[in-house]
N, CA, C and O atoms as a Tinker XYZ file with bonds, in Angstrom:
   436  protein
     1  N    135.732000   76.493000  132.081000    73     2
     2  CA   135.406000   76.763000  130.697000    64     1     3
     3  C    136.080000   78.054000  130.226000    63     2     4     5
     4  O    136.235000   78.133000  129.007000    81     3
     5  N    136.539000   79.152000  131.022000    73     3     6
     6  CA   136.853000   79.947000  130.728000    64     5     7
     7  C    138.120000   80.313000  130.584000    63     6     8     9
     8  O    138.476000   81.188000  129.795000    81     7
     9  N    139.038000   79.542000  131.483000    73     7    10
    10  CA   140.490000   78.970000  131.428000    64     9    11
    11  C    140.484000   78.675000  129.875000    63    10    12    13
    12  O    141.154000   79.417000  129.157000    81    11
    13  N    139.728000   77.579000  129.284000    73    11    14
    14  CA   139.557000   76.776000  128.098000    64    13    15
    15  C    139.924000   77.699000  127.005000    63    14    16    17
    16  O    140.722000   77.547000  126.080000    81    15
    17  N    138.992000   78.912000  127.391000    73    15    18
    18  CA   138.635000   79.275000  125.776000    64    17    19
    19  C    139.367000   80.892000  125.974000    63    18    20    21
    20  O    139.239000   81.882000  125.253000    81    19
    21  N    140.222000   80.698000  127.328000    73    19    22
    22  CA   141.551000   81.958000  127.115000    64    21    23
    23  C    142.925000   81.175000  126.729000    63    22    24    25
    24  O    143.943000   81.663000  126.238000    81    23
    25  N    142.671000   79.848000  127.083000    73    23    26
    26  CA   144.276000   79.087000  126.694000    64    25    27
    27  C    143.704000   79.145000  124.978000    63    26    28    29
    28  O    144.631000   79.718000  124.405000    81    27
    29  N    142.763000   78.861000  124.059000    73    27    30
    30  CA   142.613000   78.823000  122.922000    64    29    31
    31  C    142.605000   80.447000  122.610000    63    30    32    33
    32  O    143.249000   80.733000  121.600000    81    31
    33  N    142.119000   81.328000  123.154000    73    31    34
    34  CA   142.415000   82.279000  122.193000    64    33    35
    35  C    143.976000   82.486000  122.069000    63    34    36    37
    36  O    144.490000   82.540000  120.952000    81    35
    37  N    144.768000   82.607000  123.285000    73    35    38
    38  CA   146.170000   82.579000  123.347000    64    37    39
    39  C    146.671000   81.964000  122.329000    63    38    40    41
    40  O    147.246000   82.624000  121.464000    81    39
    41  N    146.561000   80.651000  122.230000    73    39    42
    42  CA   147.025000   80.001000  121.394000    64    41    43
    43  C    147.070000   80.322000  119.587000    63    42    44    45
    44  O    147.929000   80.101000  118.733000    81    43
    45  N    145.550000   81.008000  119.538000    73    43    46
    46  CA   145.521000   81.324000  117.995000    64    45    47
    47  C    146.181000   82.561000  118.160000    63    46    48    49
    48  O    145.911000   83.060000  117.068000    81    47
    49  N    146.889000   83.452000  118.780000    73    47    50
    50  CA   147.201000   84.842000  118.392000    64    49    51
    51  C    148.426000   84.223000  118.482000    63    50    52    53
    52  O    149.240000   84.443000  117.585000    81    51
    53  N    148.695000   83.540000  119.333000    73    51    54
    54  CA   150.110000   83.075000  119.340000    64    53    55
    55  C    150.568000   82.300000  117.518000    63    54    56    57
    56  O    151.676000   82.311000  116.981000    81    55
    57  N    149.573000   81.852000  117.105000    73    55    58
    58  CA   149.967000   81.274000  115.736000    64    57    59
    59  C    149.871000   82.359000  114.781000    63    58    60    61
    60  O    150.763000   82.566000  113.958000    81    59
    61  N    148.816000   83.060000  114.863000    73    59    62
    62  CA   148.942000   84.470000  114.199000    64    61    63
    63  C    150.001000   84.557000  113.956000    63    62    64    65
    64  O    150.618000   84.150000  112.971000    81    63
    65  N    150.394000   85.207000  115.007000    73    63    66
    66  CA   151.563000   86.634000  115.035000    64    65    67
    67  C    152.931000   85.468000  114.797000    63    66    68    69
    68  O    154.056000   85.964000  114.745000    81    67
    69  N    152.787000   83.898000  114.654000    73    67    70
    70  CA   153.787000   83.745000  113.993000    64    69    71
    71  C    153.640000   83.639000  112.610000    63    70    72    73
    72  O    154.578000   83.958000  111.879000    81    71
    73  N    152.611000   83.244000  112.170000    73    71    74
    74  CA   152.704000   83.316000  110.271000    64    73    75
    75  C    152.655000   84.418000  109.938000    63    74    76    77
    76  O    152.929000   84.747000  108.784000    81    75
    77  N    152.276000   85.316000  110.913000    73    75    78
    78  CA   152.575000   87.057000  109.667000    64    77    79
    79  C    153.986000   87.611000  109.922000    63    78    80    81
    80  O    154.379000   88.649000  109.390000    81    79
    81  N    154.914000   86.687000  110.967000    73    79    82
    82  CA   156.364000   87.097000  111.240000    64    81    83
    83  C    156.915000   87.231000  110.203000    63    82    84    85
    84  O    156.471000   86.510000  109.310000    81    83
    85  N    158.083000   88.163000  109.827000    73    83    86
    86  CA   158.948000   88.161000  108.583000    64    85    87
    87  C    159.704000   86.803000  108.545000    63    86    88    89
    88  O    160.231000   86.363000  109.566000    81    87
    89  N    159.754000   86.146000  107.359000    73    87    90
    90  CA   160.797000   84.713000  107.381000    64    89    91
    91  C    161.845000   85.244000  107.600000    63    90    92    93
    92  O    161.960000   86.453000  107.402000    81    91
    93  N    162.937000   84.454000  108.086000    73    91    94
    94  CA   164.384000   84.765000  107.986000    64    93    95
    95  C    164.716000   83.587000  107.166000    63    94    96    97
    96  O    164.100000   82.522000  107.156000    81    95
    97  N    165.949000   83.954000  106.355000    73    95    98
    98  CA   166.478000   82.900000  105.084000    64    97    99
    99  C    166.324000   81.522000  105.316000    63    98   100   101
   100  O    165.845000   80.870000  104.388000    81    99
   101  N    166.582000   81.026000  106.197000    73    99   102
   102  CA   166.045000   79.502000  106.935000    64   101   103
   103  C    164.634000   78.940000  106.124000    63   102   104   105
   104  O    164.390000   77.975000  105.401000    81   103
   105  N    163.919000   79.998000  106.614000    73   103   106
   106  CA   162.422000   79.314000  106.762000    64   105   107
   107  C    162.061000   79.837000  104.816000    63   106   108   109
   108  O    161.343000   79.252000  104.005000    81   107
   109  N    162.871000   81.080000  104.637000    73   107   110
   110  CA   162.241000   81.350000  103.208000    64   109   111
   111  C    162.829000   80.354000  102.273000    63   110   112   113
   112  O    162.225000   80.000000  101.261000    81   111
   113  N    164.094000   79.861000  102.626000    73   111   114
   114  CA   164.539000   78.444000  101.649000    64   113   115
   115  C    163.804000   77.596000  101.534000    63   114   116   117
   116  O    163.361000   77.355000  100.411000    81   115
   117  N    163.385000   76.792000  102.709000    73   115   118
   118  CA   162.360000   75.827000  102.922000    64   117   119
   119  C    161.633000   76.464000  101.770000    63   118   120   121
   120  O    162.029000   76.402000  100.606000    81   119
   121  N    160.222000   77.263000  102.290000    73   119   122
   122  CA   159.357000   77.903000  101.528000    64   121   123
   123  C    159.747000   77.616000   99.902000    63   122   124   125
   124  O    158.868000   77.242000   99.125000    81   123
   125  N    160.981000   77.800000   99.513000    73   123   126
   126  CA   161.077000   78.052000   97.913000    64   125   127
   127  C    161.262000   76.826000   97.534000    63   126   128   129
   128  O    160.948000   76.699000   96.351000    81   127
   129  N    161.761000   75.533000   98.176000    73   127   130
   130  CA   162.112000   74.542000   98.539000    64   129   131
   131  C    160.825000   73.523000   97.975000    63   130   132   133
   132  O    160.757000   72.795000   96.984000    81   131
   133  N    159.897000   73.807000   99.022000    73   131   134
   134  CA   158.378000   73.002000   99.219000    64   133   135
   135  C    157.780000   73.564000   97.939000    63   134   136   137
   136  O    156.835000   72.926000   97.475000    81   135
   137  N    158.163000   74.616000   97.317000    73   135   138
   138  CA   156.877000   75.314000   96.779000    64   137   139
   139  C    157.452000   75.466000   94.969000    63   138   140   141
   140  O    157.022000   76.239000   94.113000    81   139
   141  N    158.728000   74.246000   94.830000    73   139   142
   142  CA   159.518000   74.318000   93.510000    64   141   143
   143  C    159.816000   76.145000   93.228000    63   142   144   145
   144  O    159.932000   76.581000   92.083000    81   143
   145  N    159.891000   76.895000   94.256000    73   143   146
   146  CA   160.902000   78.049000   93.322000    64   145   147
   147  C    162.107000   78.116000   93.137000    63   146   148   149
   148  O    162.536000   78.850000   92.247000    81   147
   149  N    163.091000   77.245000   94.058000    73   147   150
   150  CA   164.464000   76.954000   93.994000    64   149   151
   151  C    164.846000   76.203000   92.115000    63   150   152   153
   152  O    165.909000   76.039000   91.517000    81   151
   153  N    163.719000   75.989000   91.815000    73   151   154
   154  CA   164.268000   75.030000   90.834000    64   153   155
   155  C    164.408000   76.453000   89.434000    63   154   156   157
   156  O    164.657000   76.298000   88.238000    81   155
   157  N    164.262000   77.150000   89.847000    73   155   158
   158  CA   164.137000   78.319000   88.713000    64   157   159
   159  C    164.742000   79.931000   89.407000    63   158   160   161
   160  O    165.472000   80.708000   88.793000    81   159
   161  N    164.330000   80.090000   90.497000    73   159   162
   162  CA   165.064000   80.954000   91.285000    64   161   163
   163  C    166.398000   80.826000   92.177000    63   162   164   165
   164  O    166.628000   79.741000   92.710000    81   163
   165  N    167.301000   81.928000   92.356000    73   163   166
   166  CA   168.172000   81.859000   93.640000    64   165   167
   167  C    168.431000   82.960000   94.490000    63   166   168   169
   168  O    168.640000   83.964000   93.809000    81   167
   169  N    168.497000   83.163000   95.646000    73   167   170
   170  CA   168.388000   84.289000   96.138000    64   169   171
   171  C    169.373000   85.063000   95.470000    63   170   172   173
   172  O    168.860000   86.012000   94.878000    81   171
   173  N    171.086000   84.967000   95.311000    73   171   174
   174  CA   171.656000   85.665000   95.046000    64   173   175
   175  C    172.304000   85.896000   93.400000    63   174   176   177
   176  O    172.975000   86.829000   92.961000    81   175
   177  N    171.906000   84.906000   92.863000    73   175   178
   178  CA   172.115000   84.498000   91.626000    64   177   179
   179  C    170.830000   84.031000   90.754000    63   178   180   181
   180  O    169.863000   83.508000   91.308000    81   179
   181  N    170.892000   84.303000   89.029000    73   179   182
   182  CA   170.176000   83.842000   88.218000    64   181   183
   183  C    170.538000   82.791000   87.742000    63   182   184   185
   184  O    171.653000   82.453000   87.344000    81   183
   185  N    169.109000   81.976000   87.791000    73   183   186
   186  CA   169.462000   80.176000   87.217000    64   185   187
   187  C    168.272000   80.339000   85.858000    63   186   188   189
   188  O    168.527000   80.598000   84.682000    81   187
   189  N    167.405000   80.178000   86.272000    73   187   190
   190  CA   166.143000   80.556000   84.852000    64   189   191
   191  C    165.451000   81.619000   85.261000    63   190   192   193
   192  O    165.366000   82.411000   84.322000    81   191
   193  N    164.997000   81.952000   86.075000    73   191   194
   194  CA   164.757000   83.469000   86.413000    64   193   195
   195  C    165.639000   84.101000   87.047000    63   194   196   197
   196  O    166.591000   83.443000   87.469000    81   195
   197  N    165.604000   85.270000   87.255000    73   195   198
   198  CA   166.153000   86.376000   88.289000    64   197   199
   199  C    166.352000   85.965000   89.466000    63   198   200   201
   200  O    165.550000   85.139000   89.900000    81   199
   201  N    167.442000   86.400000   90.311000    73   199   202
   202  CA   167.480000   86.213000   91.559000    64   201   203
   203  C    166.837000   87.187000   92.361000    63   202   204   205
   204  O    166.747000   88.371000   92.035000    81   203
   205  N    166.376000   86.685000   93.440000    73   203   206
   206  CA   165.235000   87.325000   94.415000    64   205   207
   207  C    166.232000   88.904000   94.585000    63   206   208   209
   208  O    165.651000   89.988000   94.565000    81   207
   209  N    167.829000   88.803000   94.753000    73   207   210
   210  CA   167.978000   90.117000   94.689000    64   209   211
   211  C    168.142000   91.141000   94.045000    63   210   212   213
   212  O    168.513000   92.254000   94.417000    81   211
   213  N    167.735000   90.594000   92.611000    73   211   214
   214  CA   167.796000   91.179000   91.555000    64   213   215
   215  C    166.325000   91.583000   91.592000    63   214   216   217
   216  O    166.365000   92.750000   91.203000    81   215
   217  N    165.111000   91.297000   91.827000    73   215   218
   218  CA   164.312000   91.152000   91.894000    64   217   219
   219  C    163.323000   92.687000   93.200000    63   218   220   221
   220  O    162.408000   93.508000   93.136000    81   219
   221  N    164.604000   92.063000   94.401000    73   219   222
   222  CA   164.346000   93.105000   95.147000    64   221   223
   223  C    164.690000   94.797000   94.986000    63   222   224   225
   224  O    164.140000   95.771000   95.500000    81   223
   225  N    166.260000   94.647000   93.701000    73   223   226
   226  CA   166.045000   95.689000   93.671000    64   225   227
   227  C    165.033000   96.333000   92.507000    63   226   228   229
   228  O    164.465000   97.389000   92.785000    81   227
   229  N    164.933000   96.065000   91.948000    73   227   230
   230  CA   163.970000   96.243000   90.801000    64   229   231
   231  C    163.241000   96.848000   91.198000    63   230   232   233
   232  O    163.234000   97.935000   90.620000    81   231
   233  N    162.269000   96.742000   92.219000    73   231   234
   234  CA   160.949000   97.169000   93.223000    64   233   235
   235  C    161.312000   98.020000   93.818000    63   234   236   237
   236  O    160.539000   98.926000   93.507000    81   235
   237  N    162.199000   98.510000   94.712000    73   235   238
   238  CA   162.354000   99.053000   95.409000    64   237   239
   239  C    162.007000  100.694000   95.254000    63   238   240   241
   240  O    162.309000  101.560000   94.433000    81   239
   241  N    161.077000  100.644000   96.693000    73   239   242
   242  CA   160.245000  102.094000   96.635000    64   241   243
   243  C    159.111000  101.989000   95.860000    63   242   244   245
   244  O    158.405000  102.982000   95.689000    81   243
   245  N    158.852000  100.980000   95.393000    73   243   246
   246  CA   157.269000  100.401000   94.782000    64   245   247
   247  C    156.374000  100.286000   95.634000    63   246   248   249
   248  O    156.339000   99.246000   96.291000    81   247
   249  N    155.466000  101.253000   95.845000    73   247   250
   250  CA   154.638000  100.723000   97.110000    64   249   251
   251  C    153.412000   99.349000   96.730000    63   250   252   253
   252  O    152.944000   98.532000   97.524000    81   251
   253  N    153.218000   99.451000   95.642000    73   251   254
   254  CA   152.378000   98.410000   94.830000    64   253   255
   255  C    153.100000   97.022000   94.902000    63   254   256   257
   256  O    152.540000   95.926000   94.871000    81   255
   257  N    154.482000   97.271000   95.007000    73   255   258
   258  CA   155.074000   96.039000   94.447000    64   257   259
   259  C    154.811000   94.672000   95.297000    63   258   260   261
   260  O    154.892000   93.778000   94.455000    81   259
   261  N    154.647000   94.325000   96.051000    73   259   262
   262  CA   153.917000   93.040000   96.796000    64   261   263
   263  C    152.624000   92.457000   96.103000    63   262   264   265
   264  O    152.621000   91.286000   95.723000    81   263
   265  N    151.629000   93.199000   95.955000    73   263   266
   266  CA   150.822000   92.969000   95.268000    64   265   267
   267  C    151.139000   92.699000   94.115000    63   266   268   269
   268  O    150.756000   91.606000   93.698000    81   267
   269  N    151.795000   93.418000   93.364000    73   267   270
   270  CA   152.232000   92.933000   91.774000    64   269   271
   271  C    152.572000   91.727000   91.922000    63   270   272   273
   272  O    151.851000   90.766000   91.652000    81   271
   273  N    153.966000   91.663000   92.468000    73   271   274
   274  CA   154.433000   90.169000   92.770000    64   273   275
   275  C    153.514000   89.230000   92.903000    63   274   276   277
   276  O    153.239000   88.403000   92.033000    81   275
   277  N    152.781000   89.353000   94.462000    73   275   278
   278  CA   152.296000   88.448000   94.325000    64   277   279
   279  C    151.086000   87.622000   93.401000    63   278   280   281
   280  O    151.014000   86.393000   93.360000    81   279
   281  N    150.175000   88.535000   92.687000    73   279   282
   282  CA   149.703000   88.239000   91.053000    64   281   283
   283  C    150.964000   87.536000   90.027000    63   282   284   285
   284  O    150.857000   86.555000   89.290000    81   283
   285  N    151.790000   88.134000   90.194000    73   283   286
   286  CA   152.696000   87.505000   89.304000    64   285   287
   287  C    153.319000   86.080000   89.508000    63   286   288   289
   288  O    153.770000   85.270000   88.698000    81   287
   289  N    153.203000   86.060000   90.703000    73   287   290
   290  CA   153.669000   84.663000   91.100000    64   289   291
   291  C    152.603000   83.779000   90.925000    63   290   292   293
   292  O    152.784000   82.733000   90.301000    81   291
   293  N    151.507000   84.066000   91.398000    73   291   294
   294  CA   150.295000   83.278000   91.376000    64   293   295
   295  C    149.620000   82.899000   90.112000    63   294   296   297
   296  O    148.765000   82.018000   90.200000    81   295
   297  N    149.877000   83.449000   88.884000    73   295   298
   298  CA   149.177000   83.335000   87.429000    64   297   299
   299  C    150.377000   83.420000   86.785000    63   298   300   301
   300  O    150.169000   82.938000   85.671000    81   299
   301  N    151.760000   83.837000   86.880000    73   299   302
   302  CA   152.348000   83.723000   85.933000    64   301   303
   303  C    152.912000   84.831000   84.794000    63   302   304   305
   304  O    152.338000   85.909000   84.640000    81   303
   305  N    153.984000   84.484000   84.088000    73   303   306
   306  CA   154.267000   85.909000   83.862000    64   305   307
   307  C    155.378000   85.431000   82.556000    63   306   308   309
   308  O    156.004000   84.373000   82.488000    81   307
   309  N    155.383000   86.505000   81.635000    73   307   310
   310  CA   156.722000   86.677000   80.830000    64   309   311
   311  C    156.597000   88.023000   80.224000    63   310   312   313
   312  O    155.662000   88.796000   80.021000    81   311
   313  N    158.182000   88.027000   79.954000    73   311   314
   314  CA   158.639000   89.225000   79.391000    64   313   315
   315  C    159.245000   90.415000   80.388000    63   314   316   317
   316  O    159.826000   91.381000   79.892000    81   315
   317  N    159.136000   90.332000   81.275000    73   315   318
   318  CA   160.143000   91.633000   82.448000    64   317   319
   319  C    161.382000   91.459000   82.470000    63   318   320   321
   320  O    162.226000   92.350000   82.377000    81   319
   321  N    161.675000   89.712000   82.656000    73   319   322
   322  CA   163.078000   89.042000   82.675000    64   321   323
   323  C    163.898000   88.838000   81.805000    63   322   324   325
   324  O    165.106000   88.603000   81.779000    81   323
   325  N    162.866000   88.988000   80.866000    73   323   326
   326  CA   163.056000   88.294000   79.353000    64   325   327
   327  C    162.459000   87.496000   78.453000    63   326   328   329
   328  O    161.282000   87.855000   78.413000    81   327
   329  N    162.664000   86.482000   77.606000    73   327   330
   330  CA   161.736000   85.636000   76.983000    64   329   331
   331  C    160.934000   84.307000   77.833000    63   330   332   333
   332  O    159.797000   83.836000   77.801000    81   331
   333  N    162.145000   84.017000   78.559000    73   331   334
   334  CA   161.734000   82.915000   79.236000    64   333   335
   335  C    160.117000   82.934000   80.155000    63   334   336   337
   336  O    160.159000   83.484000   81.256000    81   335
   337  N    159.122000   82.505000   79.820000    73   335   338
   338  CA   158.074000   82.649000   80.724000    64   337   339
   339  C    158.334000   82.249000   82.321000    63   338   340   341
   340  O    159.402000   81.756000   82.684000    81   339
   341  N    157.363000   82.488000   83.122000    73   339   342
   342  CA   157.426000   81.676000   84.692000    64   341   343
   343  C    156.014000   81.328000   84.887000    63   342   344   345
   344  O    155.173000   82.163000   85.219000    81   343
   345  N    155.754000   80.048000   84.670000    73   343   346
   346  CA   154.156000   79.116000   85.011000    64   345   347
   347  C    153.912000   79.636000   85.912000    63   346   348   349
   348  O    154.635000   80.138000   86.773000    81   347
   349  N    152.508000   79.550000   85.779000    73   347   350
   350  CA   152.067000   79.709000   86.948000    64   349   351
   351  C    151.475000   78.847000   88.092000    63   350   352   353
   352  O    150.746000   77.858000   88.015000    81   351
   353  N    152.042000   79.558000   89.300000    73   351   354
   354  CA   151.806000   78.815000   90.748000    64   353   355
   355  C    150.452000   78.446000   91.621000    63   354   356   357
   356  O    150.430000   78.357000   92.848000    81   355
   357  N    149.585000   78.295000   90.937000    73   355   358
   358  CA   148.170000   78.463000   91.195000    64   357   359
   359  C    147.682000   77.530000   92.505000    63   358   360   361
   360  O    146.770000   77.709000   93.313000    81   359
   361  N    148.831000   76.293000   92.352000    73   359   362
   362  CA   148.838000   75.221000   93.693000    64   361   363
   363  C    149.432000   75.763000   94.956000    63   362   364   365
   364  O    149.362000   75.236000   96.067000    81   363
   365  N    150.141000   77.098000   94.582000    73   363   366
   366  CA   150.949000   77.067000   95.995000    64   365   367
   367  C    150.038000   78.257000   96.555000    63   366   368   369
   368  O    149.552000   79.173000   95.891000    81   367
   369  N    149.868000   77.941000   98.480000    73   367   370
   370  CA   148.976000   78.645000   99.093000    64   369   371
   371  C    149.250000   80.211000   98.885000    63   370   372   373
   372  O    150.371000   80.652000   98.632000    81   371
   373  N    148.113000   80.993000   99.016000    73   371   374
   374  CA   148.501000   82.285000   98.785000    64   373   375
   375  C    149.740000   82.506000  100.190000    63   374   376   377
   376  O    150.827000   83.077000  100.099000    81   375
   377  N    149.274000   81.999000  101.150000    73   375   378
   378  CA   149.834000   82.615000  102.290000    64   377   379
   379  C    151.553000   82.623000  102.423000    63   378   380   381
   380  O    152.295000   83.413000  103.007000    81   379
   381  N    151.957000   80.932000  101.323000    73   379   382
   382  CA   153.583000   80.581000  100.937000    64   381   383
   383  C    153.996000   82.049000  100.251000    63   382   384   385
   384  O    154.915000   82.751000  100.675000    81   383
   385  N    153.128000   82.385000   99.092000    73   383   386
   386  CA   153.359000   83.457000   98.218000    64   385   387
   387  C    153.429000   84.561000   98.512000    63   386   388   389
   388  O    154.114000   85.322000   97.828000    81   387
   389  N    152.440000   85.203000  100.117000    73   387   390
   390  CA   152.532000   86.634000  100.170000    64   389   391
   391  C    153.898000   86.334000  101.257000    63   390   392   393
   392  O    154.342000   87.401000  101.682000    81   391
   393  N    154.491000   85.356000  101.678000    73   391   394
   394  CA   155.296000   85.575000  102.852000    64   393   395
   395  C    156.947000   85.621000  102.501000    63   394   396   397
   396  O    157.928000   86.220000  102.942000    81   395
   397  N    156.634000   84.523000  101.329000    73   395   398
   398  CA   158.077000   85.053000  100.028000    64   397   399
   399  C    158.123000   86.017000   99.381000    63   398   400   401
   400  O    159.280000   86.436000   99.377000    81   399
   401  N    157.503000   86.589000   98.838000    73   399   402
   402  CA   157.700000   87.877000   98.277000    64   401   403
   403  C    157.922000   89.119000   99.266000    63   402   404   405
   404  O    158.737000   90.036000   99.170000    81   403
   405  N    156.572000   88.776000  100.629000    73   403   406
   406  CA   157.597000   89.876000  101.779000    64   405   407
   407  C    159.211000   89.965000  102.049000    63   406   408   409
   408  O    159.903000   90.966000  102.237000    81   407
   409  N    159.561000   88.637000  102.006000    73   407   410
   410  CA   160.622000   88.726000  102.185000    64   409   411
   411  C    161.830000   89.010000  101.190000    63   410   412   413
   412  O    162.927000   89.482000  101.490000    81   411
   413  N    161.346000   88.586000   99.849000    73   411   414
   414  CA   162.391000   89.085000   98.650000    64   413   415
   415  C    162.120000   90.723000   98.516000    63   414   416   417
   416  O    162.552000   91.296000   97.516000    81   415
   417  N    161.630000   91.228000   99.211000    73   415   418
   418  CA   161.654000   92.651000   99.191000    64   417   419
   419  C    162.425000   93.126000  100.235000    63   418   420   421
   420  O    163.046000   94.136000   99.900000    81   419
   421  N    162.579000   92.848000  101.144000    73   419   422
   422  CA   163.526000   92.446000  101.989000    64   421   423
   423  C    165.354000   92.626000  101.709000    63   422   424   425
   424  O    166.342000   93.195000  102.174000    81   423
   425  N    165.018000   91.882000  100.833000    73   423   426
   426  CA   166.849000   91.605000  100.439000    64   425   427
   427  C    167.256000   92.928000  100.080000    63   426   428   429
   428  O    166.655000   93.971000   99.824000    81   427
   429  N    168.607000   92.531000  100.143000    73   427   430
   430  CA   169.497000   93.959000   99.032000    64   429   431
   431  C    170.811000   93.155000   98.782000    63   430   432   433
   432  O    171.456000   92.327000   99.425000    81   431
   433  N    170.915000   93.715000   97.660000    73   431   434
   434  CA   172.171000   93.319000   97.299000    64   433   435
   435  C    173.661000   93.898000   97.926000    63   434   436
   436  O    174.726000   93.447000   97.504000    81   435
C-alpha cells in the first residue's frame, strides 16, 4: 500500500512540475492553436491584434503585467491596440491563459 501511494504521489509532482514548465514555441502554438488565438494573433507579426512580440515588449519590466494580461485575456479588452476590440476568452482554461501569457513575456524581439 505504501509502494501505491509513493508511485501516486510521484506521479502527481511529476505532472505538476510539468504544467508549471515554461512552454517552448511547440507547445505555445498548439496552445494558441486549440484555444483560437492564432486566428487574431501571431507571434512575430500583427494580423488583428498585436503580435505576442509586440506585446512582450510593451510589458517589459511590468511586474503586474501577467496578471493584467491574464484579466485581459480572460474578459476581454479594447483600446491599447487600437479600435479593434479582443472578445473575450471566458471558455478557455485559466491554466491555457496563465501559461501563454508566461510565455509571451518571454519573447523579445
Amino acid at each position: 500500500m505504501k509502494l501505491a501511494v509513493a508511485s501516486l504521489t510521484a506521479a502527481a509532482l511529476a505532472f505538476a512540475g510539468t504544467a508549471n514548465a515554461a512552454l517552448d514555441n511547440a507547445a505555445a502554438e498548439a496552445l494558441m492553436k486549440k484555444d483560437g488565438c492564432a486566428a487574431c494573433h501571431a507571434i512575430d507579426k500583427k494580423i488583428v491584434g498585436p503580435s505576442y512580440v509586440d506585446v512582450a515588449a510593451k510589458y517589459k519590466g511590468d511586474a503586474g503585467a501577467a496578471t493584467k494580461l491574464e484579466a485581459k485575456v480572460k474578459a476581454g479588452g479594447s483600446g491599447v491596440w487600437g479600435p479593434v476590440p479582443m472578445p473575450p476568452n471566458a471558455a478557455t482554461p485559466d491554466a491555457d491563459i496563465k501559461a501563454l501569457v508566461g510565455w509571451i513575456l518571454t519573447l523579445k524581439k
